[in-house]
C-alpha positions in Angstrom: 0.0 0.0 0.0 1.0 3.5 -1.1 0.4 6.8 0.7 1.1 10.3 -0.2 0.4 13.0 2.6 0.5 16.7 2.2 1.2 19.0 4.7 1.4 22.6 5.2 -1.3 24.3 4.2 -3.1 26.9 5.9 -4.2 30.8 5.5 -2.3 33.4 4.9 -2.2 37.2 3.9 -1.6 38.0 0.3 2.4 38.5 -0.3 2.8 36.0 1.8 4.9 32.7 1.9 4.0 28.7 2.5 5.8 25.7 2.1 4.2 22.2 1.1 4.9 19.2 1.6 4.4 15.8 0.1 5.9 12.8 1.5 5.3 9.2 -0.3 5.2 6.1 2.5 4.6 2.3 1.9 5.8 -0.2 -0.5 7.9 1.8 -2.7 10.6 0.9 -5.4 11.1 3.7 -7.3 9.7 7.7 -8.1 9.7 9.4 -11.1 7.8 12.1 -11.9 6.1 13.7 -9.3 4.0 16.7 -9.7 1.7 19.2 -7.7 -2.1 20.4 -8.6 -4.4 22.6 -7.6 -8.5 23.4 -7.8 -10.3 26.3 -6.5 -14.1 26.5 -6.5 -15.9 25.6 -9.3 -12.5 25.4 -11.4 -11.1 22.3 -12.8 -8.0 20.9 -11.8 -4.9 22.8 -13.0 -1.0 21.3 -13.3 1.0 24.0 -11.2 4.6 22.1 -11.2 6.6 19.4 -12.5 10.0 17.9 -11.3 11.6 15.0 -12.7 13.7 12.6 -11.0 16.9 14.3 -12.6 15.5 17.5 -11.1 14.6 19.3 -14.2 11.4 21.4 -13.6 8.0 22.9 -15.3 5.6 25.5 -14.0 2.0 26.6 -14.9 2.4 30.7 -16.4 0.6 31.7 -13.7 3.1 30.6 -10.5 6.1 31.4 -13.1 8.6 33.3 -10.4 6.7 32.9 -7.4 6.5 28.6 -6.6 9.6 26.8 -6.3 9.3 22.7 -6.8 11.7 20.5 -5.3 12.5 17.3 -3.9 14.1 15.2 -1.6 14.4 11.8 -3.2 16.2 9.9 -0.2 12.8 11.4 2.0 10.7 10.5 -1.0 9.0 13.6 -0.6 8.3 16.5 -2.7 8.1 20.4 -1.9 6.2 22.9 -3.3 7.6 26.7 -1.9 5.1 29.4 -2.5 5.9 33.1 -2.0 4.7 36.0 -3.1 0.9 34.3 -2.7 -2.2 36.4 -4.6 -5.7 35.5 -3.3 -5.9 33.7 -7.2 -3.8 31.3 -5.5 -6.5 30.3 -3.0 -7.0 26.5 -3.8 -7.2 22.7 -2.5 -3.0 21.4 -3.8 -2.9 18.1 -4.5 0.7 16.1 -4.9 0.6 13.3 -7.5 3.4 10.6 -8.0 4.4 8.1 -10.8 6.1 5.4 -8.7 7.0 1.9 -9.1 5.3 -0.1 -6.4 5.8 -3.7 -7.0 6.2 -4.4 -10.7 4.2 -1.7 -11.8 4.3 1.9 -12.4 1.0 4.0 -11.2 0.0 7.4 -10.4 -0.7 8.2 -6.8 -2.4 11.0 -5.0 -2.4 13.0 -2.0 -5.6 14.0 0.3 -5.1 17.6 -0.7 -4.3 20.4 1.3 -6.4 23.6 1.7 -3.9 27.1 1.0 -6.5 30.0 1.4 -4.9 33.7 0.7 -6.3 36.7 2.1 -6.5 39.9 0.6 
């Protein structure tokens, strides 16, 4: 069994900073590509950032500057840092991770954290 938990969400004022967290648990082989999401209200789902096992990265337009992903492969966890927060920014971040577990490769997913900006 797989679990991915996210931590370190909460509320904060606009300009503002947070740092998530996602760690990975259970019967794991292998990450690869491991990725943070968000959803506000009534929006769909959006890809924020991407970070490869080599460490090469990807960012939504929107976070461009301001989110920082990383990753500590010998924690199996991934980070997302978040400064310069705009109330847009207000959402539910979910981590996602392609891992081996077993023999096979699947995506997993967080619970989801709730980041709420103020204005």
């Amino acid at each position: 069994q797989v679990q991915l938990v996210e931590s370190g969400g909460g509320l904060v004022q606009a300009g503002g900073s947070l740092r998530l967290s996602c760690a990975a648990s259970g019967k794991i082989v292998r990450i690869g590509t491991m990725r943070w999401y968000r959803q506000a209200p009534g929006k769909q789902r959006e890809l924020v950032a991407t970070i490869l096992r080599g460490d090469s990265t990807n960012y939504a337009d929107s976070i461009k500057g301001r989110f920082t992903i990383s990753r500590d492969n010998s924690k199996n966890t991934v980070y997302l840092q978040m400064n310069s927060l705009k109330p847009e920014d207000t959402a539910v971040y979910y981590c996602n991770a392609n891992l081996l577990s077993g023999t096979a490769w699947l995506d997993y997913w967080g619970q989801g954290t709730q980041v709420t900006v103020s204005s």
